[in-house]
Jmol script that loads the backbone (N, CA, C; Angstrom):
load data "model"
ATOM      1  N   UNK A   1      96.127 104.561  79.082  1.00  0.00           N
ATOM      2  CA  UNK A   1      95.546 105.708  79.745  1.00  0.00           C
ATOM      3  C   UNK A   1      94.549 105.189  80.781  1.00  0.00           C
ATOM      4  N   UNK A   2      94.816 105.774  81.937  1.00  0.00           N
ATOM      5  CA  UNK A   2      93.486 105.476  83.121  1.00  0.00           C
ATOM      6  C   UNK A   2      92.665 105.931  83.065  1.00  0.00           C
ATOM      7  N   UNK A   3      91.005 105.433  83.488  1.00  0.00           N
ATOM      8  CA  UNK A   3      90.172 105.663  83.460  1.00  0.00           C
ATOM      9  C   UNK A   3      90.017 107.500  83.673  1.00  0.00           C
ATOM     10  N   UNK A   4      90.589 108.242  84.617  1.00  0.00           N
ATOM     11  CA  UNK A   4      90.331 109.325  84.985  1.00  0.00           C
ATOM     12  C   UNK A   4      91.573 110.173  84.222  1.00  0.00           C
ATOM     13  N   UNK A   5      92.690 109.712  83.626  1.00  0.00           N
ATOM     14  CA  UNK A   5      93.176 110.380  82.565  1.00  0.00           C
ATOM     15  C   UNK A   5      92.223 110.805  81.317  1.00  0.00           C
ATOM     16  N   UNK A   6      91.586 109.902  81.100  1.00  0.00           N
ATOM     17  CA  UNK A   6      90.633 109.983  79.801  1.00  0.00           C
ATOM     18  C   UNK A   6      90.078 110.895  80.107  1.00  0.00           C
ATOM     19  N   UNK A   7      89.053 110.815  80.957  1.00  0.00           N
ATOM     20  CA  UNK A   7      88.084 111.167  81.968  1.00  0.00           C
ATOM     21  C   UNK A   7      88.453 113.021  81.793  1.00  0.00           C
ATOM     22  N   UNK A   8      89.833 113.317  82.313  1.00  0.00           N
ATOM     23  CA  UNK A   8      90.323 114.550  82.352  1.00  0.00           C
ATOM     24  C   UNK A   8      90.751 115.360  81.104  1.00  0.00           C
ATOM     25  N   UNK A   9      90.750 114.188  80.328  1.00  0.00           N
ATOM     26  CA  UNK A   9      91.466 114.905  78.917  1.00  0.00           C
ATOM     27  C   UNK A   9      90.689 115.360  78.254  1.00  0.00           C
ATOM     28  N   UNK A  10      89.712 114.887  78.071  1.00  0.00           N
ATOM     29  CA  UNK A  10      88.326 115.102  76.918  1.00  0.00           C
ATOM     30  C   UNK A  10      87.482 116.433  77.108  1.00  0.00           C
ATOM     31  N   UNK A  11      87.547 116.378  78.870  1.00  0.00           N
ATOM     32  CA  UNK A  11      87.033 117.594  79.753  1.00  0.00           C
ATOM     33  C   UNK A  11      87.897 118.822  79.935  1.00  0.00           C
ATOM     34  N   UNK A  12      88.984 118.961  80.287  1.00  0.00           N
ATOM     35  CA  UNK A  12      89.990 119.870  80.518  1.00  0.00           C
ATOM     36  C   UNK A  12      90.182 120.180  78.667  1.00  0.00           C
ATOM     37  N   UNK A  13      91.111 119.255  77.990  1.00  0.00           N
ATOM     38  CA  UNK A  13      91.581 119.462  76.883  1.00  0.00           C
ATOM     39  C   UNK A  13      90.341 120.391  75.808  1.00  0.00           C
ATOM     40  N   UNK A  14      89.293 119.458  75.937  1.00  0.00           N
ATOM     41  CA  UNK A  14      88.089 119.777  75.051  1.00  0.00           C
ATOM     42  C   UNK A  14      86.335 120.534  75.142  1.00  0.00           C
ATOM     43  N   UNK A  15      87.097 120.664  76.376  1.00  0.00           N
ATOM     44  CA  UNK A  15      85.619 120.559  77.237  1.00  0.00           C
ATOM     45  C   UNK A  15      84.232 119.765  76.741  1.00  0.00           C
ATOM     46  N   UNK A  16      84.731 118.546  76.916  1.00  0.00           N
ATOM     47  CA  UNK A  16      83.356 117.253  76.010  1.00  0.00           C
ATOM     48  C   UNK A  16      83.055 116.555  77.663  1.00  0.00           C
ATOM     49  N   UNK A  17      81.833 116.259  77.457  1.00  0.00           N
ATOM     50  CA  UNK A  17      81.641 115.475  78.415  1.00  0.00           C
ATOM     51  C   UNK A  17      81.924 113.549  78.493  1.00  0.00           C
ATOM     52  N   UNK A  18      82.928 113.612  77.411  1.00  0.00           N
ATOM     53  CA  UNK A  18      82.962 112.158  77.558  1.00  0.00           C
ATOM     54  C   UNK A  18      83.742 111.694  78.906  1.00  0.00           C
ATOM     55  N   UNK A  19      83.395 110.273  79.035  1.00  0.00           N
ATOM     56  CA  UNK A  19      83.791 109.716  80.012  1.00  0.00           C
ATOM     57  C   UNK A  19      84.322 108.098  79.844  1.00  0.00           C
ATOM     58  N   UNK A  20      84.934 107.416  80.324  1.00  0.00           N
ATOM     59  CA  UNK A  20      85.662 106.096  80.059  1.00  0.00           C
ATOM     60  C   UNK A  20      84.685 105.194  80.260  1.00  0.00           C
ATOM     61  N   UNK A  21      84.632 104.226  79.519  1.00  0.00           N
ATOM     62  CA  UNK A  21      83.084 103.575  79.420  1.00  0.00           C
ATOM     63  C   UNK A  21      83.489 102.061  79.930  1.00  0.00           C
ATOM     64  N   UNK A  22      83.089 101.265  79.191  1.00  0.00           N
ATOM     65  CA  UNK A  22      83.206  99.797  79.808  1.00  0.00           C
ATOM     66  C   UNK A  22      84.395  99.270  78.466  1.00  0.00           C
ATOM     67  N   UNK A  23      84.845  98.285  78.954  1.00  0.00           N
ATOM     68  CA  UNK A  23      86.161  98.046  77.925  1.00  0.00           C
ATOM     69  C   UNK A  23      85.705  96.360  77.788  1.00  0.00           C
ATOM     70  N   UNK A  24      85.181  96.159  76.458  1.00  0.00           N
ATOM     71  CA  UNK A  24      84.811  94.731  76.547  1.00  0.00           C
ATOM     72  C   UNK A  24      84.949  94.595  74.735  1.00  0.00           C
ATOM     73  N   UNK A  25      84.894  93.067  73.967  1.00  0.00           N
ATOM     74  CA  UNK A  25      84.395  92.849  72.551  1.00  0.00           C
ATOM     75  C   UNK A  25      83.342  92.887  72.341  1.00  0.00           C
ATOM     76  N   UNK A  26      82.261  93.695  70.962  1.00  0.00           N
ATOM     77  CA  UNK A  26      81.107  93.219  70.647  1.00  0.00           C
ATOM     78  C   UNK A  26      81.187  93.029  69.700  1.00  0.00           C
ATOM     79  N   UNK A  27      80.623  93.112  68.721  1.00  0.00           N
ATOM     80  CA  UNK A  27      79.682  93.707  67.427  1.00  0.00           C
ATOM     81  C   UNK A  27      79.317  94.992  67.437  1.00  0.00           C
ATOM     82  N   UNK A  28      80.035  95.996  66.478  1.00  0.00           N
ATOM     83  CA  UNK A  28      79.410  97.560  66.216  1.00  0.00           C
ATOM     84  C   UNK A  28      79.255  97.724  64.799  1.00  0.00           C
ATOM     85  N   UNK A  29      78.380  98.503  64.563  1.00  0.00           N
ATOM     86  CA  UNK A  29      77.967  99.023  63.118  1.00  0.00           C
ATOM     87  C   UNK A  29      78.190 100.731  62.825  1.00  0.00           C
ATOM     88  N   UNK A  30      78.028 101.215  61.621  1.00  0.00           N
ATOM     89  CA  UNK A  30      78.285 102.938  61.413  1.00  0.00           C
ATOM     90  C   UNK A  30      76.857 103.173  61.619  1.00  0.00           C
ATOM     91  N   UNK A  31      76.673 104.346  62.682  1.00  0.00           N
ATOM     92  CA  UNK A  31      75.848 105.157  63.025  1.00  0.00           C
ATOM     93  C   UNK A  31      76.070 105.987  61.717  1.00  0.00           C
ATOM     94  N   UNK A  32      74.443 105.703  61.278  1.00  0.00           N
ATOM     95  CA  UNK A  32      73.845 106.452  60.015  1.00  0.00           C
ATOM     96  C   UNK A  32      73.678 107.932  60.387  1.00  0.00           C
ATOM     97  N   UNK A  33      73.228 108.234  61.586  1.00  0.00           N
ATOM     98  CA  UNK A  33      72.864 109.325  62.353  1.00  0.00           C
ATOM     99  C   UNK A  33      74.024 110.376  62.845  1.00  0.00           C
ATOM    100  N   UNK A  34      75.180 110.141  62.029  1.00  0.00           N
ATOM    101  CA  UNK A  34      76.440 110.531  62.814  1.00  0.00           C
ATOM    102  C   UNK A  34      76.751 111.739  61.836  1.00  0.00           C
ATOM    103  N   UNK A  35      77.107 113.175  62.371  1.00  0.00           N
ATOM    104  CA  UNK A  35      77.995 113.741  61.609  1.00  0.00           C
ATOM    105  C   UNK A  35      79.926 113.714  61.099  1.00  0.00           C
ATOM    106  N   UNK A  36      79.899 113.249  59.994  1.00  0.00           N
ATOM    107  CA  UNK A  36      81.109 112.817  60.178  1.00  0.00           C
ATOM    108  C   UNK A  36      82.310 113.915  59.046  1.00  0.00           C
ATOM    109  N   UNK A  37      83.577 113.749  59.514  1.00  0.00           N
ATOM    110  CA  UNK A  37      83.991 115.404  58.734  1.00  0.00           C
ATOM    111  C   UNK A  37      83.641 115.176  57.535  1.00  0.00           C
ATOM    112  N   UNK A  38      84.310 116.568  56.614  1.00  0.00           N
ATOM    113  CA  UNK A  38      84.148 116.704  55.665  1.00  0.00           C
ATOM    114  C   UNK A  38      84.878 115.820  55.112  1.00  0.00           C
ATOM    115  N   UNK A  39      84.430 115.626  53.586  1.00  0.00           N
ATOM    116  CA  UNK A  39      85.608 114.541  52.843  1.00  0.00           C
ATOM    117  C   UNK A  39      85.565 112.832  53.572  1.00  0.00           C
ATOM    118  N   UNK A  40      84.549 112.695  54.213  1.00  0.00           N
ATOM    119  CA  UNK A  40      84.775 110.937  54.717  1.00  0.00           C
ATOM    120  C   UNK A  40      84.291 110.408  53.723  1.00  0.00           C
ATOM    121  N   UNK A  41      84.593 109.122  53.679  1.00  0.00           N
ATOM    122  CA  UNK A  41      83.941 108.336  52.444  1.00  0.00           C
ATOM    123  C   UNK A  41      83.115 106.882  53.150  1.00  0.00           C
ATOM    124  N   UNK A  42      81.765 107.388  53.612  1.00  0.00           N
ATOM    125  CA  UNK A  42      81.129 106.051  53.949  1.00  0.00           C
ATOM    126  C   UNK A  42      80.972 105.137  53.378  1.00  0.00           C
ATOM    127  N   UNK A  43      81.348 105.069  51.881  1.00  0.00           N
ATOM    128  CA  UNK A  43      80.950 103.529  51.406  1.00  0.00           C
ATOM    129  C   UNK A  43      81.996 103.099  51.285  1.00  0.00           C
ATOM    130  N   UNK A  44      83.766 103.145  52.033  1.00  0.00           N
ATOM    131  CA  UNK A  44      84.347 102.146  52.726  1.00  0.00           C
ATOM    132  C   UNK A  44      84.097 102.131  53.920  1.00  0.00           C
ATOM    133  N   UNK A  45      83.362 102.657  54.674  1.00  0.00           N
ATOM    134  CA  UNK A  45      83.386 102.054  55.749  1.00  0.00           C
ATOM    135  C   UNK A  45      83.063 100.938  55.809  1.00  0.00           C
ATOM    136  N   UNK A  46      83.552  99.651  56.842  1.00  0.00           N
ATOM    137  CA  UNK A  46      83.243  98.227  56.812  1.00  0.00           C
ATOM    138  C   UNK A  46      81.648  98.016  57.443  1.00  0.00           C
ATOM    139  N   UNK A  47      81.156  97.340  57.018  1.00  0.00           N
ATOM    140  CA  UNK A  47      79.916  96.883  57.690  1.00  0.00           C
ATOM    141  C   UNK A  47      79.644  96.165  59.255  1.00  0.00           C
ATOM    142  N   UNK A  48      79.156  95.864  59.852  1.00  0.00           N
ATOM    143  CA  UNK A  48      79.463  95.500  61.235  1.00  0.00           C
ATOM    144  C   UNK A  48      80.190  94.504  61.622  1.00  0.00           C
ATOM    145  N   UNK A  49      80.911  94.578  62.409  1.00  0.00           N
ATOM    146  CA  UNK A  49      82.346  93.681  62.770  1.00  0.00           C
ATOM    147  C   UNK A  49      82.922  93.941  64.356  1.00  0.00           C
ATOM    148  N   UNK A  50      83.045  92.892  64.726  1.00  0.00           N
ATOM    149  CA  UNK A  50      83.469  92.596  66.423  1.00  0.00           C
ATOM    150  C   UNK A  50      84.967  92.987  66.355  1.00  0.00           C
ATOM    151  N   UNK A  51      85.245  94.240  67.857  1.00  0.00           N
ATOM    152  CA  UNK A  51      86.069  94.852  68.105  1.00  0.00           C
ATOM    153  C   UNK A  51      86.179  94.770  69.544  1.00  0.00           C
ATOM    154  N   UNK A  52      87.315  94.671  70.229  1.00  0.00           N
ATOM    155  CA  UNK A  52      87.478  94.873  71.301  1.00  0.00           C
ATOM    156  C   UNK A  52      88.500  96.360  71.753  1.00  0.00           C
ATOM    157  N   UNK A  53      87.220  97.334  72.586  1.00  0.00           N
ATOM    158  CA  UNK A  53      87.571  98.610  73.069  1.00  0.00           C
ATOM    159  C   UNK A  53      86.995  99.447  73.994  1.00  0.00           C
ATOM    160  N   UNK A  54      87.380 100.959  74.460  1.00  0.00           N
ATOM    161  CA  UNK A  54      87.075 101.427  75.108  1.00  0.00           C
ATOM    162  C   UNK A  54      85.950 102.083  74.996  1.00  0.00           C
ATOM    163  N   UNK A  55      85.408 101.982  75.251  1.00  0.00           N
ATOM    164  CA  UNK A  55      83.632 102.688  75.013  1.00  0.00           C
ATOM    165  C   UNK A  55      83.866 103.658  75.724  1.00  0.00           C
ATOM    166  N   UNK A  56      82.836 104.825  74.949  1.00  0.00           N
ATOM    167  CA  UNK A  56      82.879 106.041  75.239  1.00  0.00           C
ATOM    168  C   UNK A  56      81.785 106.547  75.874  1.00  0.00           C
ATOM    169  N   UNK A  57      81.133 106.868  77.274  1.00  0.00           N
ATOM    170  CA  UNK A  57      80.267 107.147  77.737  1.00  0.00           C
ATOM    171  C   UNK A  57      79.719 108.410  77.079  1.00  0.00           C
ATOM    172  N   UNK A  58      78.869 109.281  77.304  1.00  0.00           N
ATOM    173  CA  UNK A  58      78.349 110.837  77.384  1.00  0.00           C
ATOM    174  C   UNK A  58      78.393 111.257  75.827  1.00  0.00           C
ATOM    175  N   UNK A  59      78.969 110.735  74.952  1.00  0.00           N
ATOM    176  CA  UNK A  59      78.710 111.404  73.645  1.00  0.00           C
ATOM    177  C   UNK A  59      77.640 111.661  72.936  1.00  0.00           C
ATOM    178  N   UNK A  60      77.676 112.757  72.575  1.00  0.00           N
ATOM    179  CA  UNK A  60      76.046 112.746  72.190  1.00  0.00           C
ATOM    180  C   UNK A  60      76.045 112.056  70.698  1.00  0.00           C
ATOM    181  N   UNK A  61      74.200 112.045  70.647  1.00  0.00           N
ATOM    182  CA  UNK A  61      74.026 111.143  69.260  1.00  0.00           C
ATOM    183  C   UNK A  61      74.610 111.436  68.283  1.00  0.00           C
ATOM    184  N   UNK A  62      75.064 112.843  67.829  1.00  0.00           N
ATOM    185  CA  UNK A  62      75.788 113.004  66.470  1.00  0.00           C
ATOM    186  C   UNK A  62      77.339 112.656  66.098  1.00  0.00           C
ATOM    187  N   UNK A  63      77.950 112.676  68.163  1.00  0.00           N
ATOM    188  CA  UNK A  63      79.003 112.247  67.585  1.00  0.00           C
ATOM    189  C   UNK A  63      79.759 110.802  67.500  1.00  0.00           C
ATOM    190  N   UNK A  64      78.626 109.695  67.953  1.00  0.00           N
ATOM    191  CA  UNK A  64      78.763 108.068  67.627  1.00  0.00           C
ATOM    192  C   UNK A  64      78.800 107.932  66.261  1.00  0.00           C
ATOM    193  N   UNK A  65      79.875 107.409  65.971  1.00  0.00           N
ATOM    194  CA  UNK A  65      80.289 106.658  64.611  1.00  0.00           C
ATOM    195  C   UNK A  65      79.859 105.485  64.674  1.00  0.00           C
ATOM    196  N   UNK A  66      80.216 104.735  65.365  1.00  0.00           N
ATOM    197  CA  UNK A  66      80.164 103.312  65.811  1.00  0.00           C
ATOM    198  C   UNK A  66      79.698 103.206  67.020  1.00  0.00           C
ATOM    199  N   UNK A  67      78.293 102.323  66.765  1.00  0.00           N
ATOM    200  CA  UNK A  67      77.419 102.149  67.813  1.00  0.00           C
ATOM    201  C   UNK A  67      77.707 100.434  67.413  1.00  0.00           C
ATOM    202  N   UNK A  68      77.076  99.782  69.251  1.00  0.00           N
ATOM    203  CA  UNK A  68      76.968  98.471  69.263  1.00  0.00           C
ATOM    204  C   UNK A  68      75.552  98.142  68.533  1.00  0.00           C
ATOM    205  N   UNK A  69      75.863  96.740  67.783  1.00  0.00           N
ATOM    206  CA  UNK A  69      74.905  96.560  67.159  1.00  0.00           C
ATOM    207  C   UNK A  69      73.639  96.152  68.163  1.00  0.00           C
ATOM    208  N   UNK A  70      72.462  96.566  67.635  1.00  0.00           N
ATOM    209  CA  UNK A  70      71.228  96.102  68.419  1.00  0.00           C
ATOM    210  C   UNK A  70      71.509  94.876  69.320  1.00  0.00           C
ATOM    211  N   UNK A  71      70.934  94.505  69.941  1.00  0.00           N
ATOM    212  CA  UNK A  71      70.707  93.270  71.054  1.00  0.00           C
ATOM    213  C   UNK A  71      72.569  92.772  71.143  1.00  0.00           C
ATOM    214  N   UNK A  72      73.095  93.676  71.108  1.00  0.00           N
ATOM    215  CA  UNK A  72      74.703  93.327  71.420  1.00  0.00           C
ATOM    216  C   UNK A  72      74.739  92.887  72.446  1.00  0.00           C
ATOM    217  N   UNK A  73      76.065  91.467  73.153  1.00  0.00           N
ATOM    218  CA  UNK A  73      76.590  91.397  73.698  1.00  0.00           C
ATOM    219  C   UNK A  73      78.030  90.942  74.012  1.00  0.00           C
ATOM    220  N   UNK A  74      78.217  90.850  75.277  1.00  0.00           N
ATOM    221  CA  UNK A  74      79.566  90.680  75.335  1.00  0.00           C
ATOM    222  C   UNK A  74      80.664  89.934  74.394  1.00  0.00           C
ATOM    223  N   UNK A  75      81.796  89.650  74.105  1.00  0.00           N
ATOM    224  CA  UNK A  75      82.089  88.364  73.440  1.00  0.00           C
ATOM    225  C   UNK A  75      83.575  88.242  73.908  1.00  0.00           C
ATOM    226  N   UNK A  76      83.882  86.735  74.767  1.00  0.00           N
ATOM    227  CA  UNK A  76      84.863  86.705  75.341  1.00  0.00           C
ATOM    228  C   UNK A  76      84.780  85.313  75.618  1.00  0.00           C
ATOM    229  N   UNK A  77      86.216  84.571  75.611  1.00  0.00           N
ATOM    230  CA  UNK A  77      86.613  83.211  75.460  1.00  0.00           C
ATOM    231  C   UNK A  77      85.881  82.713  76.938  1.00  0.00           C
ATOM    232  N   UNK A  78      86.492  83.736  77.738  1.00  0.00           N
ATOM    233  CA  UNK A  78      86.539  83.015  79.007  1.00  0.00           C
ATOM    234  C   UNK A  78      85.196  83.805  80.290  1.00  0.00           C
ATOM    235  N   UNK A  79      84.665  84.436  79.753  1.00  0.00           N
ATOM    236  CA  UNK A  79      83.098  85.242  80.414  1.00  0.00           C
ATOM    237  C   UNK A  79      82.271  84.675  79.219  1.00  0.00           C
ATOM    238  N   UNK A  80      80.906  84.262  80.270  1.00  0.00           N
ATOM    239  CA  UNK A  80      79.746  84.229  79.549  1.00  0.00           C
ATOM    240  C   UNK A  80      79.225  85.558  78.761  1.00  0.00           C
ATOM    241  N   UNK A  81      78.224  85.959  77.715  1.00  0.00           N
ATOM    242  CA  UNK A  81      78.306  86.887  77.179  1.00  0.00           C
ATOM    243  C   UNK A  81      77.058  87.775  78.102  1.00  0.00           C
ATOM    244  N   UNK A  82      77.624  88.558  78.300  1.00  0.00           N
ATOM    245  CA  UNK A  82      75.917  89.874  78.941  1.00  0.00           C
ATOM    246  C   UNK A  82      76.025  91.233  78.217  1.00  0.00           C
ATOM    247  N   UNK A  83      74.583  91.657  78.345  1.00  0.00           N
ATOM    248  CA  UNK A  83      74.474  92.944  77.559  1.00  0.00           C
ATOM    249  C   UNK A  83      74.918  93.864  77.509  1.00  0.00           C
ATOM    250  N   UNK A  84      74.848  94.350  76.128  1.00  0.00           N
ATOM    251  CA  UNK A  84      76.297  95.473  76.030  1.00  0.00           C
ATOM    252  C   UNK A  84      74.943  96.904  75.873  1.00  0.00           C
ATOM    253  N   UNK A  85      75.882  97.432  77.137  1.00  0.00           N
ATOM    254  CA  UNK A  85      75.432  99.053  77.325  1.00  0.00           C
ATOM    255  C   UNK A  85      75.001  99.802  75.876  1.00  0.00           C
ATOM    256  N   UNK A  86      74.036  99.760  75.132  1.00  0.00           N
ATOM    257  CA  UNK A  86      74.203 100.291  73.999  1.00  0.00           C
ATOM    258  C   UNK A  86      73.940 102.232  73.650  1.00  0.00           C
ATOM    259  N   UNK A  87      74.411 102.506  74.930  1.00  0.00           N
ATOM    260  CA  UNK A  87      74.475 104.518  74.864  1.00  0.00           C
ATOM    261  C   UNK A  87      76.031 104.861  74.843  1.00  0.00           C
ATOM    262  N   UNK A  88      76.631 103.489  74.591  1.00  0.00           N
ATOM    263  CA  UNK A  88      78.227 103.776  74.575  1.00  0.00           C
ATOM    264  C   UNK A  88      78.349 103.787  73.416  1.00  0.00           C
ATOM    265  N   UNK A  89      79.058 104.380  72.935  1.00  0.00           N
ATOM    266  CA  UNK A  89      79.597 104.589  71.490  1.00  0.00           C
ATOM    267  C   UNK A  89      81.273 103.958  71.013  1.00  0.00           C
ATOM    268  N   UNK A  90      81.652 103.368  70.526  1.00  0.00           N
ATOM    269  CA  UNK A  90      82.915 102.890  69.586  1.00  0.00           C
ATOM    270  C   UNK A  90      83.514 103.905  69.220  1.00  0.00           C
ATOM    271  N   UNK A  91      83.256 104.370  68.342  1.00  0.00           N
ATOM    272  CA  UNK A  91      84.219 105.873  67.449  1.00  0.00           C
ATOM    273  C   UNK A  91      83.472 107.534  67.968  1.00  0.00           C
ATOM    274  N   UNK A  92      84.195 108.210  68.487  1.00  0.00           N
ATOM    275  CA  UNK A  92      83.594 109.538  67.688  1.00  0.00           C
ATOM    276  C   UNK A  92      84.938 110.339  67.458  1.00  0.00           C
ATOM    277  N   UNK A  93      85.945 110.041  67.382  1.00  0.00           N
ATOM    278  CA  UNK A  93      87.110 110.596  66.451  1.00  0.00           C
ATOM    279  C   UNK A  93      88.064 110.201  67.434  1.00  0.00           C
ATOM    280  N   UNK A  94      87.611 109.497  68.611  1.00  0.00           N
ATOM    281  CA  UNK A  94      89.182 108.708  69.786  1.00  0.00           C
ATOM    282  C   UNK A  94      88.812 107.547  68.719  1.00  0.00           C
ATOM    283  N   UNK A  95      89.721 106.963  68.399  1.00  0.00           N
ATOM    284  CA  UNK A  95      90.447 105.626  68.381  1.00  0.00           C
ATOM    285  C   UNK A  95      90.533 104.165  69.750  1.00  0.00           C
ATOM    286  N   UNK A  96      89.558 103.822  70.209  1.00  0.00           N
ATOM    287  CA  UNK A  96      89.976 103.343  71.226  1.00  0.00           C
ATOM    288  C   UNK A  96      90.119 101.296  71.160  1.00  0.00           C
ATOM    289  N   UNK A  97      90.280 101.240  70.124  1.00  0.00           N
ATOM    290  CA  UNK A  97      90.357 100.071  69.784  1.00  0.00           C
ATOM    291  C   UNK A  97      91.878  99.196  69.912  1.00  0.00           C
ATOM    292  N   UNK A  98      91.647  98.126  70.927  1.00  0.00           N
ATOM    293  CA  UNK A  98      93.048  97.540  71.276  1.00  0.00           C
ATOM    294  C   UNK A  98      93.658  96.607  71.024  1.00  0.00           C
ATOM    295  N   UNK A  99      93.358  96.099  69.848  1.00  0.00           N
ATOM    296  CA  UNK A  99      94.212  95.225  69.372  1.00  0.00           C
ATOM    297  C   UNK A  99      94.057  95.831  67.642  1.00  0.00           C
ATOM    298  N   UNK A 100      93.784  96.364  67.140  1.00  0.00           N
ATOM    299  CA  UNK A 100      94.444  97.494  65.684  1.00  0.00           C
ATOM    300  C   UNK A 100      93.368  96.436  64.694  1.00  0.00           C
ATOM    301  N   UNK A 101      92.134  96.274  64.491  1.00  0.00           N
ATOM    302  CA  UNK A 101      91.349  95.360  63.893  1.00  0.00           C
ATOM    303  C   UNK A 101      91.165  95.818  62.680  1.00  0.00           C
ATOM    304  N   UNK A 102      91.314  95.090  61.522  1.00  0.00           N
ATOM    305  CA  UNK A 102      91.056  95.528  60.215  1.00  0.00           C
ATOM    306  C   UNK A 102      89.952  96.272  60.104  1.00  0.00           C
ATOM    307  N   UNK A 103      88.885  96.112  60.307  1.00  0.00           N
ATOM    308  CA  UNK A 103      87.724  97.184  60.469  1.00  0.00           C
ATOM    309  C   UNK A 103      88.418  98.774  60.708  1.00  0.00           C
ATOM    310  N   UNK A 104      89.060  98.462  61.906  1.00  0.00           N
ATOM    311  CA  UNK A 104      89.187 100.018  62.265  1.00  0.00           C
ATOM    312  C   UNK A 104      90.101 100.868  61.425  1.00  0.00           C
ATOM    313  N   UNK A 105      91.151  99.708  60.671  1.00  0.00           N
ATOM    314  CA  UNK A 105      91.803 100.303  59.810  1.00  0.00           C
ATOM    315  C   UNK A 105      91.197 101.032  58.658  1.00  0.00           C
ATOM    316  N   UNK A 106      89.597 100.597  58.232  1.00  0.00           N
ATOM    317  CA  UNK A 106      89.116 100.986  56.992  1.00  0.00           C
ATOM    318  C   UNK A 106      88.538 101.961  57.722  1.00  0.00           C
ATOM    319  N   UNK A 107      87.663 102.129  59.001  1.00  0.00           N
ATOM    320  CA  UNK A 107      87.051 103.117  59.064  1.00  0.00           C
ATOM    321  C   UNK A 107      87.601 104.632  59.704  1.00  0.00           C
ATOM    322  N   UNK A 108      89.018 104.316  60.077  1.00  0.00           N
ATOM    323  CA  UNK A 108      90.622 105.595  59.939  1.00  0.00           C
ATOM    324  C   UNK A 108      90.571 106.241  58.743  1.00  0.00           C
ATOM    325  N   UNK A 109      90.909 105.506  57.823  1.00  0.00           N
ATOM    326  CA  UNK A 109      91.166 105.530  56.708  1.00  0.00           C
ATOM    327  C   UNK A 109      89.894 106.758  55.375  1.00  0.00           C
ATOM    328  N   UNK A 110      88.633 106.076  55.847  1.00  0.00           N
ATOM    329  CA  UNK A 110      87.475 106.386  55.555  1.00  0.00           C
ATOM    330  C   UNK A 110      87.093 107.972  55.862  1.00  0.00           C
ATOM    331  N   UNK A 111      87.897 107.875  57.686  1.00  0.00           N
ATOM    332  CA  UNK A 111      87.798 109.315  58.160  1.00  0.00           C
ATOM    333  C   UNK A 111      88.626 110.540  57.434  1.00  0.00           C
ATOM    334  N   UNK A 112      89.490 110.201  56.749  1.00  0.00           N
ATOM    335  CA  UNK A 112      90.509 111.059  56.487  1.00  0.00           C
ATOM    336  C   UNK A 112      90.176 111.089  55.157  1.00  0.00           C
ATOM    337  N   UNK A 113      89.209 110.331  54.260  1.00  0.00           N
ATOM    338  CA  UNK A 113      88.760 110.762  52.847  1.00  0.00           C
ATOM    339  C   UNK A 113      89.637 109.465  51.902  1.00  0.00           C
ATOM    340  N   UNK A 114      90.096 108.296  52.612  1.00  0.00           N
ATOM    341  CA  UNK A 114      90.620 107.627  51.571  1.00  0.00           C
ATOM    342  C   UNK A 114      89.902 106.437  51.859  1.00  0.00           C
ATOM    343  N   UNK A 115      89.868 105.436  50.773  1.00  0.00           N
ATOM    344  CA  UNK A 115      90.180 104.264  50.392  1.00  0.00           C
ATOM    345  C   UNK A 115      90.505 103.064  51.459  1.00  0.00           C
ATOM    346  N   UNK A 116      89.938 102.230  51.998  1.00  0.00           N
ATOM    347  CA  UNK A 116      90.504 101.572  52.733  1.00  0.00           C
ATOM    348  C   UNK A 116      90.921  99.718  52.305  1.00  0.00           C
TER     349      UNK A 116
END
end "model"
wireframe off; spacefill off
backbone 0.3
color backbone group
């Protein structure tokens, strides 16, 4: 999906103000601060773990699941590491994670009330 597909879907489809954020690996943790549905089970969620994905601009605080961890940055073989935008959010019910990381599998899983 392109930047302004996203961009259009979230807005048109949902009327949310999210927006397509920066697409890099960090370190993210579960936003304690998050409302999350009914029936989730936070104590599988995984504890903080490096993911490479689409960050989600404009979401507000309740609906970050997964925030970058404090003093986050980049993490990449071939770029030096620089600071990761931390008003972007990881999860708030998009999936934007691109290579399918065990983490994200538990915290899917977690969302829907099971076991991971």
């Amino acid at each position: 999906m392109y930047p302004y597909e996203f961009d259009n879907f979230f807005a048109s489809g949902f009327e949310l103000p999210w927006k397509s954020g920066d697409y890099h690996r960090t370190e993210f943790e579960f936003n304690r601060s998050c409302v999350l549905p009914q029936g989730a089970m936070t104590s599988s969620l995984p504890g903080p773990y490096s993911m490479k994905t689409l960050h989600i601009k404009n979401a507000r605080p309740h609906e970050k699941i997964f925030v970058p961890v404090r003093n986050a940055r980049t993490q990449s073989h071939v770029l030096p590491p620089t600071p990761v935008d931390p008003t972007q959010a990881r999860y708030v019910a998009y999936c934007g994670d691109a290579n399918a990381e065990e983490g994200s599998d538990k915290v899917i899983l977690s969302l829907c009330g099971l076991r991971g």
